[in-house]
N, C-alpha and C positions, 0 to 999 in steps of 0.2 A: 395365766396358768400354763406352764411349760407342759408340749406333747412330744410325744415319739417323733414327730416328725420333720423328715431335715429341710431346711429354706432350698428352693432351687437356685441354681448358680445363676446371675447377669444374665440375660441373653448378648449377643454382639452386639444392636443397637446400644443397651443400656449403657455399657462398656465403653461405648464410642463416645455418647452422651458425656458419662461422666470423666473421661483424658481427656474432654473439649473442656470439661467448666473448668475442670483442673487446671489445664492451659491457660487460659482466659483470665483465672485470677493469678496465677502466677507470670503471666507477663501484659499484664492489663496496658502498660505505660507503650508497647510495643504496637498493639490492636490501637491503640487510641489512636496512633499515628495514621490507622487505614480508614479514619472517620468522616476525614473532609475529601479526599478522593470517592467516597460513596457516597455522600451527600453531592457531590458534584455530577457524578455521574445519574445520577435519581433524579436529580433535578433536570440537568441537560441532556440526559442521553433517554431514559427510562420515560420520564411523565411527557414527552413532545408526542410518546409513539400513539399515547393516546388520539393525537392528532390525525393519525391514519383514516380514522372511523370518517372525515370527508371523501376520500376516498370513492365512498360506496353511497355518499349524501349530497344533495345539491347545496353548496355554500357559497352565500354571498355575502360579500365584504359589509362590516357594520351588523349583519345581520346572526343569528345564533350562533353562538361558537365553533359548536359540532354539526352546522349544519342544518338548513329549514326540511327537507324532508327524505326519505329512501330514494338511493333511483337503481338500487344495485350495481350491477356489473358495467352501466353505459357507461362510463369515463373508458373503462380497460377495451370495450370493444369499439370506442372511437382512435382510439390510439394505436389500438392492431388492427385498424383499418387504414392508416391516413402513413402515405408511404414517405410521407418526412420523417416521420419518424422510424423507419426504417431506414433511410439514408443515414439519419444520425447514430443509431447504434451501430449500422458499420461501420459506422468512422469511429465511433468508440472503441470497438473491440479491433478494427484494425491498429488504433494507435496506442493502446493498452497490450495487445502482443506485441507490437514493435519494444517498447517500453522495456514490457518482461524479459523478450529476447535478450537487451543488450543491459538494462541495467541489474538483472539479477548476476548473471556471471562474472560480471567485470568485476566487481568486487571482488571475489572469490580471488578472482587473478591476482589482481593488485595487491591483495593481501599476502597471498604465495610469494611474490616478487618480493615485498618488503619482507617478508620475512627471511629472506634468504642475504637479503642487504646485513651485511658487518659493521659497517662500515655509519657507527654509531650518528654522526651529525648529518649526513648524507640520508637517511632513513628518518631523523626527524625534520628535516628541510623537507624531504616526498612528501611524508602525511601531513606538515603543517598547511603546502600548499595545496592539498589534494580536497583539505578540511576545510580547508576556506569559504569555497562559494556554499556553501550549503547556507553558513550561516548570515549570504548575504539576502538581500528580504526577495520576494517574488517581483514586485514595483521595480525595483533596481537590476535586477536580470532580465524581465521584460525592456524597459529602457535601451541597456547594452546590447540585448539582439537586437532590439530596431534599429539602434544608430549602427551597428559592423552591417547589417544586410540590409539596410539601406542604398537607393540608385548614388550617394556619394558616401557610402561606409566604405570601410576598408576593403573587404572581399573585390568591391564594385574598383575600386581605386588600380586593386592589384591587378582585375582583368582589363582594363584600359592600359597599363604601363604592359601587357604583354599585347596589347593590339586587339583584343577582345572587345565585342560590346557588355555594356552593364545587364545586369537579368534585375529584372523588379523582381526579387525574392518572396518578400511581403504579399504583393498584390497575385504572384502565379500559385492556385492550389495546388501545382503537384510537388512544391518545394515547401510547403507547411511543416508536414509528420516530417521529414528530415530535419529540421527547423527545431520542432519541439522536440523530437528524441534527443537528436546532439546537445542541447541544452540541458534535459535531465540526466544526459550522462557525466555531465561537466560539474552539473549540481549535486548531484546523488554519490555518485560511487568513491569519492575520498571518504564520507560519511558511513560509507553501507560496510567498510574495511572493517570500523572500530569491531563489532562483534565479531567476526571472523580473526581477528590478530588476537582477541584474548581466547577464543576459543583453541587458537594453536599454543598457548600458555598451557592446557590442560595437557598437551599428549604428553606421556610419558617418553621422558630423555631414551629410555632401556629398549623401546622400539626401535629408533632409529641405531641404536647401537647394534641388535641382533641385527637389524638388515643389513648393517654394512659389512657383518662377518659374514653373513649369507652373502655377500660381494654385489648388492646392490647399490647403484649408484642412486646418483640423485634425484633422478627422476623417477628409478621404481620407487624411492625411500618416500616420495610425493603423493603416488601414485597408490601405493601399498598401506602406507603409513598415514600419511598427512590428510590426505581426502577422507580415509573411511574416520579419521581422528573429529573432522570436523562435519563429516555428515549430520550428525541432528541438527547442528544449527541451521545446517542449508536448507534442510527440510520445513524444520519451522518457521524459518525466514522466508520461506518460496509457498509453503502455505498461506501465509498472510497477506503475501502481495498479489496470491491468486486470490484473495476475497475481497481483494482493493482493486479488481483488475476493470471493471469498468467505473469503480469512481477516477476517472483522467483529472490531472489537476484543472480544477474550475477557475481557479485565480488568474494560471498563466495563457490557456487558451484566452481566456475573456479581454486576455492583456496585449494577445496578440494577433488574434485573426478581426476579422473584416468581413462585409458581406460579401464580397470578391474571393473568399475564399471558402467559404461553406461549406461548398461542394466537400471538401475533405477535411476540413477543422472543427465542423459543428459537430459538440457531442453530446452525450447526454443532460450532463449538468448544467452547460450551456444555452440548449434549447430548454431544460426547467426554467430558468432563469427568465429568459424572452416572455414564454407562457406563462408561467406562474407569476412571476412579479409586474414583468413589464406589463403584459394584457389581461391580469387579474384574473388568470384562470386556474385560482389554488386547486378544486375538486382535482379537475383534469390533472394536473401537475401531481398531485399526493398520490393519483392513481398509476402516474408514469414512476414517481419514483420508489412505491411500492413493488414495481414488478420490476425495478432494477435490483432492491433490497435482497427478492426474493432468488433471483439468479444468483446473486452474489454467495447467499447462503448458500445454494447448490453446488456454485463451483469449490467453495470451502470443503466442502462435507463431500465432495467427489475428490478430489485432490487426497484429504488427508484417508481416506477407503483407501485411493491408489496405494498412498506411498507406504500404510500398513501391511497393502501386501505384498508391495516389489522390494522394497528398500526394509522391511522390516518395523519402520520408524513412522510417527505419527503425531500431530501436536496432541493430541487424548485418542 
């Protein structure tokens, strides 16, 4: 029976609700494609975390999955007591800023520099070569630094033909993080260009045109134009590797240092590895790598605060 009375409008949820189903059935075929990345990530990334909850439980191998009983917090206050493991997270974070330092900008660079290259086969000879090593495996980059800094690799070769003696590379800690960063930079930064070269695809031609009637040269046009052109990327890109900043590659440490080298090479992932696998101490280990997790969150979620409110810019 019809009344006087008028229906109230959607509220914004309902409104949102219904341009989502909308969406969803009109490009259904688009959505299915994001089904097996979620299902992968559920599986491998989401249901492990359940695994945390050893953590906070005594577990032994063979024995209940999640653990035979509570012990609370003893793993986290054996490990914020025992000063290995405080030697090894400053070698993390000393080798994780060294890292940052040099592999976040260089790209930046490199990018600038090709971009500014003309000189069309010359600029793809750069980037082919510059893209190379990334895509060669970790096993095989580990190998090549051992055999050039090696007591008869090349370096060792070249200091003996000027009269020099050879330096064990390998075996002295204080030549490691130099070791490993120069290798992440060799590996990393032709790769780290691609996002930064398309990102300079986006600036508009008509900047660099008003600048140079405002008789700017090349380097304000760089500096004025091209940098603030590619700021989000750098942002977003420099937030990420700040939440990756103490996972250090575990592959390549593990492939290159030695117990002679510890002192400066042993890092976090590293020492989980020895504890957790080698001497089956999963509780302790899930408790260690919880309160790495949980740093890493922080620095994430610090970083992107900063850069919301110096630079304007922010991943969310």
């Amino acid at each position: 029976m019809p009344t006087d009375a008028t229906e109230s409008p959607p509220t914004a949820p309902m409104r949102r609700r219904r341009s989502w189903g909308r969406a969803l059935r009109r490009d259904w075929q688009l959505y299915s494609l994001a089904v097996l990345p979620l299902v992968f990530f559920l599986i491998f990334r989401y249901l492990p975390m359940i695994g945390n909850v050893i953590a906070f439980r005594r577990y032994q191998p063979g024995g209940d999955l999640f653990g035979e009983y509570w012990v609370g917090l003893r793993y986290f206050r054996m490990f914020l007591a025992d000063p290995t493991f405080w030697q090894v997270f400053t070698n993390t974070v000393v080798i994780g800023a060294l890292t940052l330092l040099f592999c976040f900008p260089l790209p930046v660079m490199l990018a600038l520099l090709l971009n500014e290259v003309r000189t069309r086969w010359l600029k793809g000879f750069v980037q082919t070569v510059s893209y190379l090593p990334h895509f060669l495996s970790v096993v095989v980059v580990a190998g090549l630094i051992l055999q050039t800094v090696s007591i008869d690799g090349v370096i060792n070769q070249g200091l003996r033909a000027l009269g020099q003696n050879p330096i064990a590379f390998i075996q002295d800690p204080d030549w490691f993080r130099t070791i490993y960063v120069s290798s992440e930079v060799w590996q990393t930064v032709g790769w780290g260009t691609i996002l930064y070269l398309a990102a300079l695809t986006t600036i508009d031609e008509d900047l660099y045109d008003q600048a140079r009637v405002d008789g700017a040269n090349r380097w304000r046009q760089t500096w004025h134009v091209t940098l603030p052109g590619i700021r989000p990327t750098m942002i977003t890109l420099l937030i990420l590797n700040i939440g990756t900043f103490l996972a250090v590659g575990f592959e390549k440490v593990l492939l290159l240092y030695n117990p002679l080298t510890y002192a400066t090479a042993d890092v976090v992932s590293t020492y989980l590895y020895r504890v957790g696998i080698v001497s089956g101490s999963f509780s302790y280990a899930a408790a260690i790598g919880l309160f790495e997790s949980l740093i890493g969150l922080a620095l994430v979620l610090g970083a992107n605060s900063l850069s919301r409110r110096v630079a304007g810019t922010s991943l969310w």
